[in-house]
C-alpha positions as CSV (number, residue, x, y, z in Angstrom):
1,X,-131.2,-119.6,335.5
2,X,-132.2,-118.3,331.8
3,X,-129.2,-118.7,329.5
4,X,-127.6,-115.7,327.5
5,X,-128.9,-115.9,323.8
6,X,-125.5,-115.3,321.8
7,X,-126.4,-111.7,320.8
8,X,-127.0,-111.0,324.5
9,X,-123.3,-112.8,324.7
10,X,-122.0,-110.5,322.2
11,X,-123.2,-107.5,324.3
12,X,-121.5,-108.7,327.2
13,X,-118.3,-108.5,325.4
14,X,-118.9,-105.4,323.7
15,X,-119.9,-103.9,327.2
16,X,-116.8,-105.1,328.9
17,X,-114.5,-104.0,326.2
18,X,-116.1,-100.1,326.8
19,X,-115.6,-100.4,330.5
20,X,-111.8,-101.2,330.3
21,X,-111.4,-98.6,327.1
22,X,-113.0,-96.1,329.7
23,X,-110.9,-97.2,332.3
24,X,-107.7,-97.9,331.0
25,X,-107.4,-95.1,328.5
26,X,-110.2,-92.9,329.8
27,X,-112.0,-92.8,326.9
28,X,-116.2,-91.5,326.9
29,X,-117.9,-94.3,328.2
30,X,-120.0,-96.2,325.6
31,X,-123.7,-97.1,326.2
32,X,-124.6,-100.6,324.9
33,X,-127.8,-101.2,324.6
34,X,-128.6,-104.2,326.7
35,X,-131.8,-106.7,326.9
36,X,-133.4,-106.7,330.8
37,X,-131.7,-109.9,331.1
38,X,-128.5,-107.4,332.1
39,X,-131.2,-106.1,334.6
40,X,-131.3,-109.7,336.8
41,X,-128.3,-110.1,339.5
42,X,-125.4,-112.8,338.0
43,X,-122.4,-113.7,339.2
44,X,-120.0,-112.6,336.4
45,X,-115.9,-113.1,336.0
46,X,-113.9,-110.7,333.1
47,X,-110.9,-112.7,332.0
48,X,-108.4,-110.6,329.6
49,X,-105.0,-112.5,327.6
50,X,-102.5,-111.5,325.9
51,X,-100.7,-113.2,323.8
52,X,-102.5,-116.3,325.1
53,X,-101.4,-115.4,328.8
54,X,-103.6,-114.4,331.4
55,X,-103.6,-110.4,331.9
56,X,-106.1,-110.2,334.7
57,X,-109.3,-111.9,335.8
58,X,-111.9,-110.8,338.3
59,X,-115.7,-110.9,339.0
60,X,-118.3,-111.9,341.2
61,X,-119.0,-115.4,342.2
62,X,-122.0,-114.6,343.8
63,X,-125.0,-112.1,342.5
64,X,-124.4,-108.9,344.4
65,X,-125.6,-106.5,341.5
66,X,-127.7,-106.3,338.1
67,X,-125.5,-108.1,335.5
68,X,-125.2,-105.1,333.3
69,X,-123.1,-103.3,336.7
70,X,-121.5,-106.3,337.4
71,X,-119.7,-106.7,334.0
72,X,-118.5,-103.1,333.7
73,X,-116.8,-103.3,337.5
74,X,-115.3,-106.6,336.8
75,X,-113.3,-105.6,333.5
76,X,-112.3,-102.1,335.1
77,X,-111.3,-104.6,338.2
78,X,-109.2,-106.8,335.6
79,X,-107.6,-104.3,333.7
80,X,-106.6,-102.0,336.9
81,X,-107.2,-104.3,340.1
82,X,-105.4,-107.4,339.6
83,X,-103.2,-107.9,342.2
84,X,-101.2,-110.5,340.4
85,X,-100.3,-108.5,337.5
86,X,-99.3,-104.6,336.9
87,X,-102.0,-102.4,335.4
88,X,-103.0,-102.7,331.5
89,X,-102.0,-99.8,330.0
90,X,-103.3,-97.8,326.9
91,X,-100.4,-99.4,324.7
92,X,-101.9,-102.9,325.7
93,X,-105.5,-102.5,324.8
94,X,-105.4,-103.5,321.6
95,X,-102.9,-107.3,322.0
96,X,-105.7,-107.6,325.0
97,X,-108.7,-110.3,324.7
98,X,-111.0,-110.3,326.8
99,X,-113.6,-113.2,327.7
100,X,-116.9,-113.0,329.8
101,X,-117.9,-115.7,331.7
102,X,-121.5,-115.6,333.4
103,X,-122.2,-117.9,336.9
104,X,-125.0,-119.7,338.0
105,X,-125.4,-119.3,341.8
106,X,-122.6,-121.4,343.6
107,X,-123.8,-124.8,345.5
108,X,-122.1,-127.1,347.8
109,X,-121.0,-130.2,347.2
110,X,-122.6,-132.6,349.6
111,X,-121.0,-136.1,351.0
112,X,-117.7,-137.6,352.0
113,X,-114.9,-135.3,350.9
114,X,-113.2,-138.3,349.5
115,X,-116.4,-138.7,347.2
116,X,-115.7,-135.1,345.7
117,X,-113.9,-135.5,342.9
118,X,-117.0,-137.7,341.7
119,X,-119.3,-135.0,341.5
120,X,-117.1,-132.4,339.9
121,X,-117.4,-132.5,336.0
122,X,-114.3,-130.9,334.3
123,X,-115.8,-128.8,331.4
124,X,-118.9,-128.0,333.0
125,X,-118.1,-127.0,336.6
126,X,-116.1,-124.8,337.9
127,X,-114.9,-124.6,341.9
128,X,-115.1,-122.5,345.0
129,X,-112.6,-124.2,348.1
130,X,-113.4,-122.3,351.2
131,X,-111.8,-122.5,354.8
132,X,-109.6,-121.7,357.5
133,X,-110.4,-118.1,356.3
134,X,-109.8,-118.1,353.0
135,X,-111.3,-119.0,349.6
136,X,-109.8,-119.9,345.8
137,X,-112.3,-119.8,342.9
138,X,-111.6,-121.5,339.4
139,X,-113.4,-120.8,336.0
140,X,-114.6,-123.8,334.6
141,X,-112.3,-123.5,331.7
142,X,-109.6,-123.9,333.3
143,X,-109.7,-127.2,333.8
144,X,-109.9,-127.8,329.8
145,X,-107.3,-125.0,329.3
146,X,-105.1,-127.4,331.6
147,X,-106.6,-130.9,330.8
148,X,-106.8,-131.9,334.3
149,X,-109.0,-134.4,335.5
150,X,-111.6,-133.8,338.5
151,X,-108.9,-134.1,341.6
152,X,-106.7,-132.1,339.9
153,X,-109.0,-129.7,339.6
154,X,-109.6,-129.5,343.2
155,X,-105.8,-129.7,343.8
156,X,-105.4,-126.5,341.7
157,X,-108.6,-124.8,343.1
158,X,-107.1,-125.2,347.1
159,X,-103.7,-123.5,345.9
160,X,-105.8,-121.0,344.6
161,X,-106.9,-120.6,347.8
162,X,-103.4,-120.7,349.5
163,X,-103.9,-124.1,350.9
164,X,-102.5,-126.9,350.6
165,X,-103.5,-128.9,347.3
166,X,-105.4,-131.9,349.0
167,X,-107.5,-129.7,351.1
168,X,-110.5,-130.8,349.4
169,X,-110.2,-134.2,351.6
170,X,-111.1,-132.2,354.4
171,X,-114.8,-132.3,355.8
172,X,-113.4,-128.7,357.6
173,X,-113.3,-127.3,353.8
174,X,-116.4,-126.3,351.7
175,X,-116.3,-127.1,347.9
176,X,-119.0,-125.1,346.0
177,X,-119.3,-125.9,342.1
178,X,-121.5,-123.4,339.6
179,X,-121.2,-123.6,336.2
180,X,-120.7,-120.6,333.5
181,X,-121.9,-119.4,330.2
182,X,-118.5,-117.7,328.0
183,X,-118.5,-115.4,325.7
184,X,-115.2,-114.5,324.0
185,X,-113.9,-111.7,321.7
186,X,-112.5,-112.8,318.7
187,X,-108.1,-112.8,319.2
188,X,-107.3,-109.5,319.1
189,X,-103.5,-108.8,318.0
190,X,-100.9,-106.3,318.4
């Protein structure tokens, strides 16, 4: 997958910050102009904090749409569609960060589940757990964020799911890693 150059980061950003303006306080919707990278189906995940806390985060593991549509559904999806958290209102946009994290396509991690937390590499992957009809997904930052090692990584990622947090020693559950490129607005206060 071709990496993001830094300026094509920076329009990520400024394209997600216009979709959740739009949404959020209905404001004209801005047109960034955007490289035909935006053009290639991504995976894509919108993460907005405030105050350091997490706000909303949604996306698309997998690459379902051009990268350029994918980025404006996920932040209007973060702002408005979060299930865990009430809707960001107008008052909130401006204590609201907002971070853009681009996916390589999800693989599976092959071998004996008790072998897992081998192949995982906190920092660099982050996890899909998938079974007994559900799924959890974890950014690969979140393991820094949280400074937890590989198994706790998986721990966290089959809670995420709703299961139980050793589910990853399994062979009945799937563990996919990817890996993501982030882009981040600078902090933004109130």
């Amino acid at each position: 997958m071709q990496l993001l150059t830094d300026n094509e980061g920076a329009m990520a950003v400024r394209s997600a910050r216009a979709a959740i303006e739009h949404a959020v306080a209905k404001r004209p919707k801005t047109s960034v102009d955007l490289t035909p990278i935006f053009g290639e189906k991504r995976g894509v995940f919108v993460t907005l904090t405030k105050n350091g806390s997490l706000r909303g985060c949604i996306g698309f593991p997998y690459p379902v749409m051009p990268l350029g549509e994918a980025i404006v559904h996920a932040a209007g999806a973060a702002a408005l569609e979060d299930p865990r958290f009430p809707p960001v209102t107008k008052k909130e946009l401006e204590a609201i960060s907002l971070e853009v994290t681009i996916l390589t396509v999800p693989e599976q991690l092959e071998g004996e589940p008790a072998k897992r937390p081998e192949q995982v590499i906190v920092g660099k992957h982050g996890l899909i757990v998938r079974g007994m009809g559900t799924s959890g997904l974890l950014l690969p930052q979140v393991a820094t964020d949280y400074g937890w090692d590989a198994k706790t990584f998986l721990d966290h990622t089959c809670i995420k799911a709703g299961l139980s947090g050793q589910c990853w020693t399994s062979k009945n559950i799937e563990i996919l890693t990817f890996e993501g490129q982030i882009f981040s607005e600078q902090t933004r206060h109130a």
